[in-house]
C-alpha positions as CSV (number, residue, x, y, z in Angstrom):
1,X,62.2,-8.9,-29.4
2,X,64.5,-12.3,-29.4
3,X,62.5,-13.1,-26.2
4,X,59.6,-15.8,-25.9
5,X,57.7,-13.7,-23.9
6,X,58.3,-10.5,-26.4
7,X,57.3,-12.9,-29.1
8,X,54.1,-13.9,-27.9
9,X,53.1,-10.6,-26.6
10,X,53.6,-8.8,-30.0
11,X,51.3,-11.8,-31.8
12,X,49.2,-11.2,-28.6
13,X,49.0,-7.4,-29.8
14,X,48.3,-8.2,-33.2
15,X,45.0,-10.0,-32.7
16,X,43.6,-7.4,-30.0
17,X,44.2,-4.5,-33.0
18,X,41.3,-6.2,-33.9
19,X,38.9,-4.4,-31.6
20,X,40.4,-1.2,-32.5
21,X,38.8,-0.4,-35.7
22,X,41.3,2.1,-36.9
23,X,40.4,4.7,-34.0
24,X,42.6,6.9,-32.8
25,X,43.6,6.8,-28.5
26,X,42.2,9.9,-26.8
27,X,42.1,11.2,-23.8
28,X,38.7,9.1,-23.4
29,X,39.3,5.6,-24.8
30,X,35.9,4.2,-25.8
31,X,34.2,0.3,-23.9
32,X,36.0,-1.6,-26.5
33,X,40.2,0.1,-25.9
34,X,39.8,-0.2,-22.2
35,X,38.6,-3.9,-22.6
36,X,41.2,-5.0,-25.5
37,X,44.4,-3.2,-23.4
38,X,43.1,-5.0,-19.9
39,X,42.8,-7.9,-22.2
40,X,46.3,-7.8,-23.5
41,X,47.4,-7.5,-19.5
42,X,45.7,-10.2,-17.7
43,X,46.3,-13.3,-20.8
44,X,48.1,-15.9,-19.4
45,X,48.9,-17.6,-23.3
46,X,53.2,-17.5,-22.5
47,X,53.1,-21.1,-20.4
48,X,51.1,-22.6,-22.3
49,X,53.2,-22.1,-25.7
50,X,56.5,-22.1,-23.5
51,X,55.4,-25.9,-23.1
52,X,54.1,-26.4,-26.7
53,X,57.7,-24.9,-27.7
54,X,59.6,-27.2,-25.0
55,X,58.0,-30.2,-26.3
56,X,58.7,-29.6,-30.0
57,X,62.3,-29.3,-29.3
58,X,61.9,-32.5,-27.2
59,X,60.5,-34.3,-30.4
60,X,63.2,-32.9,-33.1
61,X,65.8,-33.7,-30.8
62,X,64.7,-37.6,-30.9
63,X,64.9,-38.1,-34.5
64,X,68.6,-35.4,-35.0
65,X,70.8,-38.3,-36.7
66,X,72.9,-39.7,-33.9
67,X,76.6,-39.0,-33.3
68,X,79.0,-41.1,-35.2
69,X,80.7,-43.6,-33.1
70,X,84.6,-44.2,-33.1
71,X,85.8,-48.0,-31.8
72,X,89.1,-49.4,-30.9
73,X,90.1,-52.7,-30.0
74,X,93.4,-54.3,-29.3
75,X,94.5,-58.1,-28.4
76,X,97.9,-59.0,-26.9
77,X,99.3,-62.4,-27.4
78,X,99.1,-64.9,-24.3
79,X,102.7,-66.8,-25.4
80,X,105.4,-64.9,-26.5
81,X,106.7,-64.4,-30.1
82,X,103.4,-63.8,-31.4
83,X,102.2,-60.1,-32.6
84,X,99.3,-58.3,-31.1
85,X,96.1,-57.8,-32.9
86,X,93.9,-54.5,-33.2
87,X,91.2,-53.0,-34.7
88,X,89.7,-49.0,-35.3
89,X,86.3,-48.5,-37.0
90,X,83.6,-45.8,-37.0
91,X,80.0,-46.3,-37.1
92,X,76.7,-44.2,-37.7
93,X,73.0,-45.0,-36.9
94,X,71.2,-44.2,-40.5
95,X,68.7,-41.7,-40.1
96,X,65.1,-43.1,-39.5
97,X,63.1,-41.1,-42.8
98,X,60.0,-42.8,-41.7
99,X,60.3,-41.4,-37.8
100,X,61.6,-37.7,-39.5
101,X,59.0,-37.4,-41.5
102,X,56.2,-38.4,-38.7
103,X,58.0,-36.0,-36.1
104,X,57.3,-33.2,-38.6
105,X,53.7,-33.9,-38.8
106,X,53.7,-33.9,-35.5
107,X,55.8,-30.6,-34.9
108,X,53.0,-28.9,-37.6
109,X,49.9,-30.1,-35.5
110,X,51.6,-28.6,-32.4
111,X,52.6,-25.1,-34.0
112,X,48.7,-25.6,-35.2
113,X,47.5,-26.0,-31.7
114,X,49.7,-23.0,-30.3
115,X,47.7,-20.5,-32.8
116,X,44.3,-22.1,-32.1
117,X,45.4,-22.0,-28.1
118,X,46.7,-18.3,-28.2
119,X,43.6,-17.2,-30.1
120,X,41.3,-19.1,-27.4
121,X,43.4,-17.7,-24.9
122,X,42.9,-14.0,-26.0
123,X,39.3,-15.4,-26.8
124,X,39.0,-15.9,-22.7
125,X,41.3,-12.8,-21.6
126,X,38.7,-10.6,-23.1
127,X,35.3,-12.0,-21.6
128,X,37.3,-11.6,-18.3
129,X,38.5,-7.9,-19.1
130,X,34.6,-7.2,-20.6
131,X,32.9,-8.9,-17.4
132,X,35.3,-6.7,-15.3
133,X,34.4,-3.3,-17.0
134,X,30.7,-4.4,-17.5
135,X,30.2,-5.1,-13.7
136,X,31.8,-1.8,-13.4
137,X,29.6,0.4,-15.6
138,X,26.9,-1.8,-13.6
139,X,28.0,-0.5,-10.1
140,X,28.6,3.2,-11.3
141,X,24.7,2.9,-13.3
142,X,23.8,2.3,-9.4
143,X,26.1,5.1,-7.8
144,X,24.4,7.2,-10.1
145,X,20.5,6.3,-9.3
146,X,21.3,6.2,-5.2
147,X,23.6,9.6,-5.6
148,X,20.1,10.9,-7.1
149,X,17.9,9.5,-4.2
150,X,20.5,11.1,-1.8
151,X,20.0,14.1,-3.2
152,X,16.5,14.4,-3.3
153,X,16.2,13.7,0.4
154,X,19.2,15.9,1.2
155,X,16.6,18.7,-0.1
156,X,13.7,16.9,1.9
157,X,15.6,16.8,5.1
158,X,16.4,20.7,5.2
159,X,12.9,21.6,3.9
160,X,11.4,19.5,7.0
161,X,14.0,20.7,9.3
162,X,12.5,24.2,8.5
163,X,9.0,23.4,8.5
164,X,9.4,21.6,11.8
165,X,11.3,24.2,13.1
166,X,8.1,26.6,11.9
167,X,5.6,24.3,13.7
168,X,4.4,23.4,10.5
169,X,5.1,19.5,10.1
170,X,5.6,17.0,13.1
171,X,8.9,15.3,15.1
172,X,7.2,12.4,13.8
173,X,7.5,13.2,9.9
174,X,11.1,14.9,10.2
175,X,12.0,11.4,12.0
176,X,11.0,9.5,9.0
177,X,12.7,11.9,6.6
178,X,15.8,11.3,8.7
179,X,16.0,7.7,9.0
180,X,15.6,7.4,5.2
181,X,18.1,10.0,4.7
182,X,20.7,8.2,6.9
183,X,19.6,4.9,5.1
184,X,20.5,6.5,1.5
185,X,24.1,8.2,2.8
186,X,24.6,4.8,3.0
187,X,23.9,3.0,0.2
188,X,25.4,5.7,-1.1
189,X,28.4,5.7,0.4
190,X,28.7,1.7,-0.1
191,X,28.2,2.2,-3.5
192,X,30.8,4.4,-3.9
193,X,33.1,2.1,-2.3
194,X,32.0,-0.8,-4.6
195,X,32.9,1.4,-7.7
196,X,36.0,2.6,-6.1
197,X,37.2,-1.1,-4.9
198,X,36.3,-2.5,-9.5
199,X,38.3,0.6,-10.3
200,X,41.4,0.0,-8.1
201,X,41.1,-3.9,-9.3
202,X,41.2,-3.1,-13.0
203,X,44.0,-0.5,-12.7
204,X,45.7,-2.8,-10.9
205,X,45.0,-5.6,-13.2
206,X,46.1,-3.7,-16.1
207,X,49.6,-2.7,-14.6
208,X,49.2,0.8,-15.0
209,X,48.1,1.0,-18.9
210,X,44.9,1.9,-18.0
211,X,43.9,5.2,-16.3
212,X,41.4,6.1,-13.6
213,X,40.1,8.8,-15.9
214,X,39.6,6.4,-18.4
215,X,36.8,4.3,-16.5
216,X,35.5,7.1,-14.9
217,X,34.5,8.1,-18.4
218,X,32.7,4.7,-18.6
219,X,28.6,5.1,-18.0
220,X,27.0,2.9,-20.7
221,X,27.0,-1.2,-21.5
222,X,28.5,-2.5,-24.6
223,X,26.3,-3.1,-27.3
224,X,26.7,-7.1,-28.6
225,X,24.9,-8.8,-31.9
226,X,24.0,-11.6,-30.6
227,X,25.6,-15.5,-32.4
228,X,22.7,-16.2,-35.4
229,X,25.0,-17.7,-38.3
230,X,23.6,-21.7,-38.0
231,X,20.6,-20.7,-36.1
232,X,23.0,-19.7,-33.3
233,X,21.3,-17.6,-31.0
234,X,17.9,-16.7,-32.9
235,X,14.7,-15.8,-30.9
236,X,13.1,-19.3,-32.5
237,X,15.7,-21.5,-33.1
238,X,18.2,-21.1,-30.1
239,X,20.8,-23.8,-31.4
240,X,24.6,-22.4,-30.5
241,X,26.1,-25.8,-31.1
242,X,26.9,-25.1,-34.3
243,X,28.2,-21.3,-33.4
244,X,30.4,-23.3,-30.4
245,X,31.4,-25.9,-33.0
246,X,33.3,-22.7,-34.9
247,X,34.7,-21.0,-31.5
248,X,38.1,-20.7,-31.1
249,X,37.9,-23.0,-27.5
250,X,36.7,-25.4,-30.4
251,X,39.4,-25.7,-32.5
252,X,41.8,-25.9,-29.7
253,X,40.1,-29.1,-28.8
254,X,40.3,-30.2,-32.3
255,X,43.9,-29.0,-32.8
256,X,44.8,-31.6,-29.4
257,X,43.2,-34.4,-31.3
258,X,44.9,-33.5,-34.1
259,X,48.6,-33.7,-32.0
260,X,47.4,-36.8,-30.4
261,X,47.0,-38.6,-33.9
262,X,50.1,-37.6,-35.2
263,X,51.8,-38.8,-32.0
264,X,50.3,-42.4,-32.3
265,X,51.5,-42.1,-35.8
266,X,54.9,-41.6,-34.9
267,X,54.8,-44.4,-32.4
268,X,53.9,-46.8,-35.1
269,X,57.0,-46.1,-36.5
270,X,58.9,-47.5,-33.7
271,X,58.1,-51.4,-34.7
272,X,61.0,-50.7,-37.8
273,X,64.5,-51.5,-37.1
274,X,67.6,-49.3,-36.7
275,X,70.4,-49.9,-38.9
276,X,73.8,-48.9,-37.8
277,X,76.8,-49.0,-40.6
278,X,80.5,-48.8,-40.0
279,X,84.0,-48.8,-41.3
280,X,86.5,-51.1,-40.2
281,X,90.4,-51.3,-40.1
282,X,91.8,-54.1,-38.4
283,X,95.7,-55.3,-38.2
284,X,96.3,-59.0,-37.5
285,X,99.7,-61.2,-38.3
286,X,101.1,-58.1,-40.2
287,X,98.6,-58.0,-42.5
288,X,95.8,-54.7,-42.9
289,X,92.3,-55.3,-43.5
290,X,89.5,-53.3,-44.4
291,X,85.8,-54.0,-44.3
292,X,82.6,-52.6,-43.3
293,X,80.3,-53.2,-40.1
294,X,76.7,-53.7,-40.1
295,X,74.0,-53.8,-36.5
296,X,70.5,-54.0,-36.7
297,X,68.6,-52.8,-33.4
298,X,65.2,-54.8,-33.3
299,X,62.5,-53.2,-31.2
300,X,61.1,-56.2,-29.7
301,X,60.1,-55.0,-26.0
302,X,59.6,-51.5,-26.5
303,X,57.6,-50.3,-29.7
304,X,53.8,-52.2,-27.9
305,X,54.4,-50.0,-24.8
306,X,54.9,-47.3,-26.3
307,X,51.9,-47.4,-28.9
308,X,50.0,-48.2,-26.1
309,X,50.6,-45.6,-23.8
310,X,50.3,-42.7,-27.0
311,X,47.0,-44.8,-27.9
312,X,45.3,-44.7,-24.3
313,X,46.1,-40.9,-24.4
314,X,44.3,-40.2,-27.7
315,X,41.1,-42.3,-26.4
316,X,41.5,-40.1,-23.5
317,X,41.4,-36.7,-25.1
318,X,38.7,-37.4,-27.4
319,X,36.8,-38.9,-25.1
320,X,37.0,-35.9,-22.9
321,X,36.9,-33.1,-25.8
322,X,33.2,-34.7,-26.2
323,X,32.5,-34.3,-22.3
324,X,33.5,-30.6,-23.1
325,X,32.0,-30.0,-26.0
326,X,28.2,-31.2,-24.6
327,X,29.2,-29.2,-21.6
328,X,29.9,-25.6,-23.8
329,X,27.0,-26.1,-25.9
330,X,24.9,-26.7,-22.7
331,X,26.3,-23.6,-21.2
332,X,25.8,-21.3,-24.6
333,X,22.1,-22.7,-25.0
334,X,21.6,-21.4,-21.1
335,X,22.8,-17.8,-21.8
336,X,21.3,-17.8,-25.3
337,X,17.7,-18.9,-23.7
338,X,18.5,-16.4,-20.6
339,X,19.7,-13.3,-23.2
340,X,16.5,-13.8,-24.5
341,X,14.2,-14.1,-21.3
342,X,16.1,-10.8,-20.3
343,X,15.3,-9.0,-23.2
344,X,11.8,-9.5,-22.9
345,X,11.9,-8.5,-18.9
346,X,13.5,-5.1,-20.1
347,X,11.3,-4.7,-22.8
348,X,8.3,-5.1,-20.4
349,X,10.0,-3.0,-16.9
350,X,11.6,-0.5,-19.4
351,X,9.1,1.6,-20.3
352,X,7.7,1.6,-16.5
353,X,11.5,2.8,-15.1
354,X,13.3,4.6,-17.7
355,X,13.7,8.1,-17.8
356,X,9.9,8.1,-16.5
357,X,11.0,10.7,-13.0
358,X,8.5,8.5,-10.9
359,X,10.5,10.2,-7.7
360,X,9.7,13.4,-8.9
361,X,6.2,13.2,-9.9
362,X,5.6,11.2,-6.2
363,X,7.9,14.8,-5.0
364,X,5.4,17.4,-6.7
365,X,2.5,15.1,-5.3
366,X,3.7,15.6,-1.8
367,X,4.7,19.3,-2.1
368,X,1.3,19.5,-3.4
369,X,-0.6,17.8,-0.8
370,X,-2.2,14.8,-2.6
371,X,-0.2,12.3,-0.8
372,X,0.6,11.8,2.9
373,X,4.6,11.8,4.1
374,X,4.7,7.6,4.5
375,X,2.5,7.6,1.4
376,X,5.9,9.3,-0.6
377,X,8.3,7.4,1.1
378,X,6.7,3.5,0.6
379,X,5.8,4.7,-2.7
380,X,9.3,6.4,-3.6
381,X,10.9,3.1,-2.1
382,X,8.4,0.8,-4.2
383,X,9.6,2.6,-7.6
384,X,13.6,2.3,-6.3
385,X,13.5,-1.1,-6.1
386,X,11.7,-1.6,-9.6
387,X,15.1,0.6,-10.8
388,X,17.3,-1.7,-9.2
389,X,15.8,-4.6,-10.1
390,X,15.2,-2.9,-13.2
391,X,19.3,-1.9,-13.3
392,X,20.3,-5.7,-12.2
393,X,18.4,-6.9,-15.0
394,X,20.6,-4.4,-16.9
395,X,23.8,-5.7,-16.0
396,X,23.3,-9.5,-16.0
397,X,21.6,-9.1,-20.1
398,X,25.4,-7.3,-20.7
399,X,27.1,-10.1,-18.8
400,X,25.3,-12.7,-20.5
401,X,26.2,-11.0,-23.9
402,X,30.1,-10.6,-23.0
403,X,29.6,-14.6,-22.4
404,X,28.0,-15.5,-25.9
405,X,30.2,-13.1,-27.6
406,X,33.4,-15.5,-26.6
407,X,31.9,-18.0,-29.0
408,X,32.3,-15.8,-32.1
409,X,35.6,-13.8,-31.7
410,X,37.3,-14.6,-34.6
411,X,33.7,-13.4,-36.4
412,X,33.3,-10.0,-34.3
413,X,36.9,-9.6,-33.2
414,X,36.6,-8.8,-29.3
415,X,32.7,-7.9,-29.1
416,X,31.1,-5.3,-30.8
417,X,30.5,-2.4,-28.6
418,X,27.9,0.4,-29.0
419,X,27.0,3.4,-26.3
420,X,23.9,2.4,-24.5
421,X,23.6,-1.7,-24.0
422,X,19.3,-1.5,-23.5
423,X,17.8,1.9,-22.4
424,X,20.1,5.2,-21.3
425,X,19.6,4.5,-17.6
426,X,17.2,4.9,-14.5
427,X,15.6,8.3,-14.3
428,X,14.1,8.5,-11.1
């Protein structure tokens, strides 16, 4: 653990403990353990306080009192008969309390920024790790309704087959009932390499610490509560500024300004001067003296530069932490309006879709003789593309979640996850 990398990753551990809630790891880790250990493996938080780290060592070592300096100086006569003259002394640059003191201010703001940073950072790793898992569940949700389509006409194809072979249906039918059943191997089968390519991506991502058996296990969305505190996200008053305003991607922005005004502090403390003291021994015409030495370094050229330069920074980070605040608080108020407008579609094509066995009841009307072959097949491919749009629908209201849920982390940890998301699937 002496390494900055073991470092980080152990405080980097400690915050997704968070999502745990205390449950035990099983053979079946649940949405919210798959999510917070791919989160752990994809955050990229160690450069960015390897740098915070680098440049508070770069600051204490400007103020560390300077090295005492040791002189020597010796005159020979120009005619002879007289006695040479020399002189020894040491000298030391008195520590600058003002500049000290300023450095540590700004050293606090930066270890300040690091902890807002690394929780922003974990903040991010975990919408990435959710959206990942989410658009997995999302492409298995489909594998699942097309295996089911594949199925059924698997047992229309050999129950044609043998009524053609009887002379009881036409080529013509058993044609259609073939060319539909190619059409849903495939989708099928390019459906089950969709699910197969997210899987091999996430255990990949991961390094290993997550198992195939694991996402396999995964069929339902997370659950989220959606941002309210300060009207947040609220059916009627759909205000997340004041829900972005405590994010953690917030308080990093705050935590900058906050290093950039300690740093124009500390320039201001460049207009005093530097004292230097000394001791002196000199030895002239046989006779010892002793005395002291005394410099004064006057920053004339250099202190309006350099407030200048720290000043134009500051402008320019506040200045820009506005641009990206209006921009987050635009981009929360989208998926807040859209959670919302997606609720209301599922609400209204739920009850239509789920669990309702339109194929099957279109099935027993064929078998039965109430509709015509292309009757069942426009109608069966009318109600499959109402559960996809139906399952799409699905999908982006989880991914829209997972997006407003990064705006409250530190207030719901990493999401919180429920089985089921809206509805318990297509039933066709």
């Amino acid at each position: 653990m002496n390494s900055l990398t073991d470092r980080i990753k152990l405080i980097f551990a400690g915050v997704m403990a968070i999502a745990a809630t205390g449950a035990v790891y099983g053979a079946e880790p649940d949405f919210a353990h798959i999510a917070s250990r791919l989160a752990s493996s994809i955050s990229a938080g160690q450069a960015e306080s390897a740098s915070l780290i680098a440049e508070k060592s770069s600051l204490k070592a400007e103020v560390v009192p300077s090295d005492p300096e040791v002189e020597f100086e010796y005159l020979w006569p120009s005619s002879a008969g007289e006695q040479g003259r020399w002189s020894a002394g040491v000298s030391q640059e008195l520590p600058d309390f003002r500049r000290m003191g300023a450095t540590r201010r700004v050293v606090r703001a930066i270890d300040s920024l690091d902890i807002a940073q690394r929780m922003a950072v974990g903040a991010e790793a975990m919408y990435e790790a959710e959206q990942k898992l989410i658009s997995l569940v999302g492409a298995r949700r489909e594998l699942m309704m097309l295996q089911e389509i594949h199925e059924n006409l698997d047992s229309l194809t050999a129950a044609y087959t043998r009524a053609w072979e009887k002379g009881e249906v036409s080529i013509l039918d058993l044609n259609k009932i073939k060319i539909e059943h190619a059409r849903a191997s495939a989708a099928d089968d390019e459906a089950q390499g969709n699910v197969a390519a997210l899987t091999a991506e996430i255990v990949a991502l991961s390094g290993g610490e997550i198992k195939q058996d694991w996402l396999d296990s995964l069929t339902d969305y997370p659950m989220y509560q959606l941002p309210v505190a300060g009207h947040g996200c609220s059916l009627d008053e759909g205000i997340m500024e004041p829900v972005v305003r405590n994010s953690p991607q917030y308080r990093v922005m705050e935590a900058r300004e906050k290093v950039a005004l300690e740093k124009i502090n500390l320039a201001s403390k460049e207009r005093f001067p530097k004292l230097t003291l000394g001791y002196v021994h000199a030895y002239e015409e046989g006779t010892h003296f002793n005395g002291l030495s005394a410099g004064l370094t006057l920053p004339v050229f250099s202190r309006g530069s350099s407030l200048d330069a720290v000043t134009a920074e500051g402008m320019a980070e506040m200045l820009g932490n506005e641009m990206k605040l209006r921009e987050m608080v635009a981009s929360a108020n989208a998926d807040c309006r859209r959670a919302h407008m997606l609720e209301r579609q599922l609400a209204m094509l739920g009850p239509a879709v789920e669990n309702t066995n339109n194929v099957r009841l279109l099935k027993m009307a064929l078998e039965g003789g109430e509709i015509t072959l292309l009757e069942y097949l426009q109608e069966t491919s009318y109600f499959v593309d109402a559960a996809r749009e139906y399952n799409a629908a699905r999908l982006e209201y989880a991914l829209t979640l997972a997006s407003l849920a990064r705006w409250s982390y530190q207030e719901q940890g990493l999401g919180v996850t429920a089985s089921g998301g809206y509805g318990d699937g297509v039933k066709l």
